[in-house]
C-alpha positions as MATLAB code, in Angstrom:
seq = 'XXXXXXXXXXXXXXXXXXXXXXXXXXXXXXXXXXXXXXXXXXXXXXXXXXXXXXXXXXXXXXXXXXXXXXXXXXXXXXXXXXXXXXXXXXXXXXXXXXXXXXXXXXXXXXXXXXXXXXXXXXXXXXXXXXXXXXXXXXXXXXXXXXXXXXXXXXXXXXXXXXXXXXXXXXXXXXXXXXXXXXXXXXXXXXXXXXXXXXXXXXXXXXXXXXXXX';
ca = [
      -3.024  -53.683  -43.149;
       0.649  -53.678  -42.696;
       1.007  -51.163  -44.728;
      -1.050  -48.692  -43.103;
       0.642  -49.987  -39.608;
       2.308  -46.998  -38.216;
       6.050  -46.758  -37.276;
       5.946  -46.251  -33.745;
      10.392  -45.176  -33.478;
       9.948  -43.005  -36.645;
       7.158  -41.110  -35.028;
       8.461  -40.596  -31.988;
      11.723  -39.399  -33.051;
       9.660  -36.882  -35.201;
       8.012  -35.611  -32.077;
      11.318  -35.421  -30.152;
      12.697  -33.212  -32.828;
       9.925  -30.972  -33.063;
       9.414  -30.846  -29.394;
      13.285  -29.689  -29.417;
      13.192  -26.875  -32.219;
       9.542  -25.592  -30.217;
      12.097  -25.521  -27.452;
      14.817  -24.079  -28.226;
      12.743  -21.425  -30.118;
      11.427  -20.675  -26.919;
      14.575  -20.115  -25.411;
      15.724  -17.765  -27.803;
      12.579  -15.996  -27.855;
      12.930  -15.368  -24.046;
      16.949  -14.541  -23.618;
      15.723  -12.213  -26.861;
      12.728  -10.414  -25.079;
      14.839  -10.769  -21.562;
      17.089   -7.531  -21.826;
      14.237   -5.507  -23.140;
      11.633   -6.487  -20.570;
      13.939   -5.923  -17.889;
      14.584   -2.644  -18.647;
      11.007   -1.369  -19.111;
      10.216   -2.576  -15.580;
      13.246   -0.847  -14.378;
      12.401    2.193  -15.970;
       8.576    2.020  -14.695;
       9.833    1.771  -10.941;
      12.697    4.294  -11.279;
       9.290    6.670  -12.654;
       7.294    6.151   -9.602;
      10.045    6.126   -6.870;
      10.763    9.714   -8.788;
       6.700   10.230   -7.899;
       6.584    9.351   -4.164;
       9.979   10.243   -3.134;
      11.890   14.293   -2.423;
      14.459   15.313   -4.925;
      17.052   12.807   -4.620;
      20.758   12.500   -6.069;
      21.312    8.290   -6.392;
      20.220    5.141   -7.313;
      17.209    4.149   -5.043;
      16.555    0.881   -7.600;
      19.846    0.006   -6.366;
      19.331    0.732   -2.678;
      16.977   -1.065   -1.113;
      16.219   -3.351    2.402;
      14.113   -5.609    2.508;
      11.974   -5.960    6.082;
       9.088   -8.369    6.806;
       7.900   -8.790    3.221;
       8.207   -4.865    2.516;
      11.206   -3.502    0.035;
      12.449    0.235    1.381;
      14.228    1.811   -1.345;
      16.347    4.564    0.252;
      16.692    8.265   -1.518;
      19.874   10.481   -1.244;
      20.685   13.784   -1.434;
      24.168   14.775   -1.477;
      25.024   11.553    1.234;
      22.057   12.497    3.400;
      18.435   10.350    3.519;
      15.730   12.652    2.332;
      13.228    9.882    1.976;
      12.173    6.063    1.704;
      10.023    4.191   -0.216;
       8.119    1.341    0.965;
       6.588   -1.355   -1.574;
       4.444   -4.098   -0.640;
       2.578   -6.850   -2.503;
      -0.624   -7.788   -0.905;
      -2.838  -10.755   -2.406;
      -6.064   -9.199   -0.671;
      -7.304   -7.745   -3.831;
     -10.591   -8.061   -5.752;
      -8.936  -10.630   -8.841;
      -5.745  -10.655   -6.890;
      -2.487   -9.143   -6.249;
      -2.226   -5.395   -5.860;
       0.789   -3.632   -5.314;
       1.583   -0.451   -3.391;
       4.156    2.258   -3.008;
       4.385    4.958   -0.509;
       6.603    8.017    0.179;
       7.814    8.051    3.365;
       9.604   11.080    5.515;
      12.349    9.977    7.583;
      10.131   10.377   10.786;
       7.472    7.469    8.945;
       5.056   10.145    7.588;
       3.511    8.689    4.783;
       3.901   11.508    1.540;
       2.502    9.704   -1.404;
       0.723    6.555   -2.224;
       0.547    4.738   -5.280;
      -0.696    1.489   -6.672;
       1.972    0.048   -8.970;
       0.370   -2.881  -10.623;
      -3.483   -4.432  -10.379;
      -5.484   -6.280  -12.065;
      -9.050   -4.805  -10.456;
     -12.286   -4.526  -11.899;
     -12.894   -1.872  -14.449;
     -14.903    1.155  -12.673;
     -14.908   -0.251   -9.410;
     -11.375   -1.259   -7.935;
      -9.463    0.503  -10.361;
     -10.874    3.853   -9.039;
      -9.170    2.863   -5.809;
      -5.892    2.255   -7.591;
      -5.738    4.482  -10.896;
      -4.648    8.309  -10.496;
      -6.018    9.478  -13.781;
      -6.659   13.531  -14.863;
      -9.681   14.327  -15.651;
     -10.150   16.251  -18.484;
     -13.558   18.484  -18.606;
     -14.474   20.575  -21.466;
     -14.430   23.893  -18.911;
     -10.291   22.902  -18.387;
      -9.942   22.229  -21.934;
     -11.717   25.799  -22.989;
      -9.653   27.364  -20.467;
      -6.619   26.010  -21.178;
      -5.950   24.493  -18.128;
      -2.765   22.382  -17.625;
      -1.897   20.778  -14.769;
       1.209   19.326  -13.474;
       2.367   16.447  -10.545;
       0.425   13.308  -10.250;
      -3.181   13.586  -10.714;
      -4.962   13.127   -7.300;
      -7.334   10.012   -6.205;
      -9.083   10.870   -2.786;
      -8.727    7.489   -1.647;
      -4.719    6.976   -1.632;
      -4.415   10.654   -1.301;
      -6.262   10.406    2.278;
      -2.526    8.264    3.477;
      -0.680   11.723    2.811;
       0.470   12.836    6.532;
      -0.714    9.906    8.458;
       2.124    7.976   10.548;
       2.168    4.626   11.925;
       3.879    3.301   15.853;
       5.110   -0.026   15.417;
       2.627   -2.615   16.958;
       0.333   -0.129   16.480;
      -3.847   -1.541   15.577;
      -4.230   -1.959   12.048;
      -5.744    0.786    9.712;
      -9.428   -0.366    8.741;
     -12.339    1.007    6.515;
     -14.836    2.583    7.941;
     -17.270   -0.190    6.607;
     -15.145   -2.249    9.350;
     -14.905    0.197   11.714;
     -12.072    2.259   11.282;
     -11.185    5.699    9.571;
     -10.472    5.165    6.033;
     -12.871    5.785    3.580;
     -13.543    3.366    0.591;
     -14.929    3.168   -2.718;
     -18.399    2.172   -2.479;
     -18.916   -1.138   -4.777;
     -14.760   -1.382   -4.135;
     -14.660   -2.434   -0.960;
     -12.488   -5.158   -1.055;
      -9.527   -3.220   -3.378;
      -9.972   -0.721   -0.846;
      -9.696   -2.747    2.294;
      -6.599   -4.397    0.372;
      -4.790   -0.976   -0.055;
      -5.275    0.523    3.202;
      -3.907   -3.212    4.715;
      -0.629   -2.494    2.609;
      -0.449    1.016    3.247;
      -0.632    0.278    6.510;
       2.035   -2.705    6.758;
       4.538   -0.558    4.964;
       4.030    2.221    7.465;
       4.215   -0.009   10.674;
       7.087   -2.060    9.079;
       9.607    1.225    8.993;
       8.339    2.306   12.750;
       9.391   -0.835   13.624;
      12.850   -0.808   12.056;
      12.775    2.726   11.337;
      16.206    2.826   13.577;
      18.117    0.341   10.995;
      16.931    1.592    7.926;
      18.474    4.948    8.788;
      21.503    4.208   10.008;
      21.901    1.729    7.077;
];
């Protein structure tokens, strides 16, 4: 029996060292990955501010101000503001978080909307979110090619509509309002129109400070 008795210090110590090399594996792994990861996001978001906002000359990434829970990243063109863009995160969504992005003129008219990251259902939500081209065998004969972002009817509806600050919030017209929704994706699209609206509303209502700053 005493043989078979098991070492309880030895074993423990074994665990502690292999607990500390899983560690510290994991630590290099992620200070390894870090740089890289960083960079990609970076790169994704300096893509779509290039998407929603006019021709600019800076560093929007690197401009930004953050009001009520929305980030305005400012766009430049030789000194002057030629644009904003507002990005909000709202946790209405189907499975979830859903972020949005939207142009926005100096005056608050909303240019372009787009979802940034989701996590919708396949063939439902994500045609609220997803600009996509669609290809048809009469453009491909033809030799169509098309440029810009490919449309989506639901966040291209935002395009020229402007918020007041305090104003009543923008609804589906399931709920009684004027935007119009995915049918079987009512929830994404209740969820998008709520964050297209917040970041509208949000720069009315500070639209003075986030010029002159």
């Amino acid at each position: 029996m005493n043989g078979n008795k098991v070492n309880i210090p030895v074993l423990a110590t074994a665990l502690a060292l292999i607990a500390g090399v899983a560690a510290a594996l994991l630590g290099w792994v992620y200070l390894l990955t870090q740089e890289p990861i960083a960079a990609a996001l970076q790169a994704k978001t300096n893509t779509a501010l290039g998407e929603v906002l006019p021709e600019f000359d800076n560093q929007p990434a690197e401009e930004t101000i953050i009001k009520d829970g929305v980030t305005f990243y400012v766009g430049r063109k030789d000194g002057q503001v030629v644009g904003f863009a507002g990005e909000t995160i709202t946790p209405k969504g189907y499975n979830g978080n859903v972020t949005v992005l939207a142009g926005l003129k100096p005056d608050g008219t909303i240019t372009t909307v787009l979802v940034t990251k989701q996590s919708e259902t396949p063939g439902l939500g994500t045609v609220v979110c997803e600009r996509k081209r669609e290809k048809t065998i009469s453009k491909i004969i033809k030799g169509v090619k098309e440029t810009g972002l490919p449309p989506n009817a639901i966040l291209d509806q935002y395009s020229g509509m402007q918020a007041a600050a305090g104003s009543t919030e923008w609804t589906v017209e399931k709920d009684g309002g004027n935007c119009d929704a995915i049918t079987g994706a009512t929830i994404t699209s209740r969820a998008v129109c709520g964050a297209v609206y917040t970041i509208a509303e949000t720069f009315a209502a500070n639209r003075s400070e986030l010029i002159t700053q």
